[in-house]
C-alpha positions in Angstrom: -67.2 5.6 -9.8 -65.7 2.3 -9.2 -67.3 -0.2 -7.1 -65.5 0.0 -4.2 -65.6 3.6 -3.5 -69.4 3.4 -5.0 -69.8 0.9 -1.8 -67.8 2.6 0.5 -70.1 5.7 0.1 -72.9 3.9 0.5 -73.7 4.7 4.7 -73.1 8.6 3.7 -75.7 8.3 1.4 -78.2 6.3 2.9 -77.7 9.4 5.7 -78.1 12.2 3.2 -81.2 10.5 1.8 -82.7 10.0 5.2 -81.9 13.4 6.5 -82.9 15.1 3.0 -86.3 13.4 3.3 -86.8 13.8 6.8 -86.2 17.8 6.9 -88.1 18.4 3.4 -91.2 16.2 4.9 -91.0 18.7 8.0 -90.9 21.8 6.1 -87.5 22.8 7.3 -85.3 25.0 5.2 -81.8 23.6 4.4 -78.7 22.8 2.3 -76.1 20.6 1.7 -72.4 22.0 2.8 -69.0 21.1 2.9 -66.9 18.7 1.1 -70.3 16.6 -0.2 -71.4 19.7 -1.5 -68.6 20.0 -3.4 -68.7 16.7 -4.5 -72.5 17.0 -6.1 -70.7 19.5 -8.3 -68.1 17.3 -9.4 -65.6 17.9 -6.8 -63.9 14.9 -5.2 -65.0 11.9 -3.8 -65.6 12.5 0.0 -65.9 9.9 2.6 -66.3 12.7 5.3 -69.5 13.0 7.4 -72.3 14.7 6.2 -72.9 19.0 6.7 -76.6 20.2 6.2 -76.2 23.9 6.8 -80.0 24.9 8.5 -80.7 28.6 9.9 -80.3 29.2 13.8 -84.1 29.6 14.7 -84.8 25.8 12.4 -81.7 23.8 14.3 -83.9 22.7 17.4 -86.6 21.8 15.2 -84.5 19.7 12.6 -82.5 18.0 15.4 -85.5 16.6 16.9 -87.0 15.4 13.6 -83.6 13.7 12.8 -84.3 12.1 16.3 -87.8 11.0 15.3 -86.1 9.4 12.3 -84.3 7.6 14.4 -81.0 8.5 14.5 -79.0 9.6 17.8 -79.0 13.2 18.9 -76.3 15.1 20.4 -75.6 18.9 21.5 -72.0 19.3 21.8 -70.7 22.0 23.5 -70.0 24.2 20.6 -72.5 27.0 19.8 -72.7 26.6 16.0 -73.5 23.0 15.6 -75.7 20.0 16.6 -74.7 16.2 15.8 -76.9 13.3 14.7 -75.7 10.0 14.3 -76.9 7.4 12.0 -75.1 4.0 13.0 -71.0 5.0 12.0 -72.3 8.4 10.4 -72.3 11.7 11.4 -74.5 14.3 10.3 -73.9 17.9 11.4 -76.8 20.1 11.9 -74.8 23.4 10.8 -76.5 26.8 11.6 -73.1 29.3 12.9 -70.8 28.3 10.1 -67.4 30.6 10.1 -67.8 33.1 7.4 -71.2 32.8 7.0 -74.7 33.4 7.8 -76.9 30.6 7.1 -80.3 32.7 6.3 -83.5 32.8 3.5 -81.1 34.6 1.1 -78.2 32.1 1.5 -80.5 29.3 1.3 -81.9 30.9 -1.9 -79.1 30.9 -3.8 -78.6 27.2 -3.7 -79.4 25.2 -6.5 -81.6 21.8 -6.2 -79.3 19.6 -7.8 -79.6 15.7 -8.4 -77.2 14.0 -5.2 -77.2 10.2 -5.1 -80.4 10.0 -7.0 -82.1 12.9 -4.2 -82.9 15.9 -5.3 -81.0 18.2 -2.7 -80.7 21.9 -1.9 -77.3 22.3 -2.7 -75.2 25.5 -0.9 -73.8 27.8 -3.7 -70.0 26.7 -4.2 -68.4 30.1 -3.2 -70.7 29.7 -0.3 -69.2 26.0 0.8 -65.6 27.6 0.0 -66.5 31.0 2.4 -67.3 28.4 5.2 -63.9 26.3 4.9 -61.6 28.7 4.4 -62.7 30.8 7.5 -63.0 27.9 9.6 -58.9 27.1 8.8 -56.8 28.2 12.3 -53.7 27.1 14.2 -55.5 24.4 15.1 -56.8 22.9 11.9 -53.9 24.2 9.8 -54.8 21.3 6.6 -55.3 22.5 3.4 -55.1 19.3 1.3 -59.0 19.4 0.9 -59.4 22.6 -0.1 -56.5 22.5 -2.6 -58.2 19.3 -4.2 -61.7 20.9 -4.8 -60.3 24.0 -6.2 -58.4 22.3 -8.4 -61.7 20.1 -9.8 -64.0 23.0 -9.3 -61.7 25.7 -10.6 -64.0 27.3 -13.6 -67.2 27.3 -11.1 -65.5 29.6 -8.2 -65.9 33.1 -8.6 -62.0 34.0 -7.3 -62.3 37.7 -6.7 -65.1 37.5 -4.9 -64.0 34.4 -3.1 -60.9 36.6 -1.7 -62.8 40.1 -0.8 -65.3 37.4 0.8 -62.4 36.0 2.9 -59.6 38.9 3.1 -60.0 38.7 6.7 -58.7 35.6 7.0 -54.1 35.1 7.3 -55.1 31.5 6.4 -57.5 32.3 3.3 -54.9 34.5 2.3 -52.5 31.7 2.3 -54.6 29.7 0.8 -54.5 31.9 -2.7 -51.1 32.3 -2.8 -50.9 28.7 -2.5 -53.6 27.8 -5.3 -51.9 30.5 -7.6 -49.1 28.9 -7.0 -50.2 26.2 -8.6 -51.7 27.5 -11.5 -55.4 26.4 -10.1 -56.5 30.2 -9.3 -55.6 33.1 -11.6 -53.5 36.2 -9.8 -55.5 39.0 -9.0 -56.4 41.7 -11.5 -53.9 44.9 -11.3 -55.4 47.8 -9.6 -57.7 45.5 -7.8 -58.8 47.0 -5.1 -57.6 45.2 -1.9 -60.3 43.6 0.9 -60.8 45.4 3.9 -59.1 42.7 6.7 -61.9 42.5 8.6 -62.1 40.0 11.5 -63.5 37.0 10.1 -65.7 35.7 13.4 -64.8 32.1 14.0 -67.0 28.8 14.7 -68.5 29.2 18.3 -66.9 32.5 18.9 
């Protein structure tokens, strides 16, 4: 990594290592999400804030350690998430992802893997890829991200499951014709059968 993205990244992951230490010292279950979890598979660079996904019944308890660390609650509005700042860099306390339910078998099936030097309970790729695709709407129509990671995590994603995981969605639907498109996601298998379109619930809905 060159130096100045090395230094750059350097408040993001004096966050995750505070936050990692904090919630493993208080027993609290949790992973890493989003585009850092990506990244600690080999995905791309992020300079995004940091999502540690934790299950409903542990939020309360993990943002108040994260406040006894001393960093700066806050309990937005929206029902899936809390917020902790430390200095420029947000942390989001993640326990209604879209897509997905954050519960002892999703946290099982990450994998402790080496972040920054920490060892960190990292969310299972398809997992982190469930999340963003099913939290794409109208209203954060941006698929650049997504489009990069598959295209560096491509041989790790399980694609037919990703899309019966996701048929739901119009914009995860979008998303593969895009990516096959490109040659970054193979076409599905004739005779496939085709995902129920079930409605995919939405973050805070």
């Amino acid at each position: 990594m060159a130096t100045t993205q090395r230094d750059e990244l350097q408040p993001l992951i004096r966050a995750l290592k505070l936050s990692v230490a904090t919630l493993r010292e208080r027993e609290i279950p949790f992973a890493l999400g989003g585009s850092m979890a990506a990244w600690a598979r080999g995905g791309p660079v992020t300079q995004n804030d940091l999502d540690l996904m934790v299950r409903p019944q542990d939020a309360d308890a993990a943002l108040a350690a994260l406040a006894e660390a001393g960093l700066r609650p806050e309990r937005p509005p929206e029902e899936w998430l809390y917020k902790a700042w430390l200095d420029d860099v947000l942390i989001d306390l993640i326990f209604r992802p879209a897509g997905l339910e954050i519960d002892d078998a999703t946290l099982a099936r990450a994998d402790v893997l080496s972040v920054a030097a920490v060892a960190t309970p990292v969310l299972a790729l398809d997992d982190v890829l469930v999340t963003m695709l099913c939290a794409i709407d109208e209203h954060a129509l941006d698929y650049s991200r997504l489009v990069a990671i598959a295209r560096s995590l491509r041989e790790q994603i399980d694609w037919a499951q990703l899309r019966a995981r996701t048929g739901g969605s119009p914009y995860a639907r979008a998303f593969f014709t895009l990516v096959e498109g490109l040659g970054i996601a193979p076409a599905p298998t004739t005779g496939t059968p085709v995902p129920p379109r079930v409605r995919v619930l939405q973050q805070g809905r």
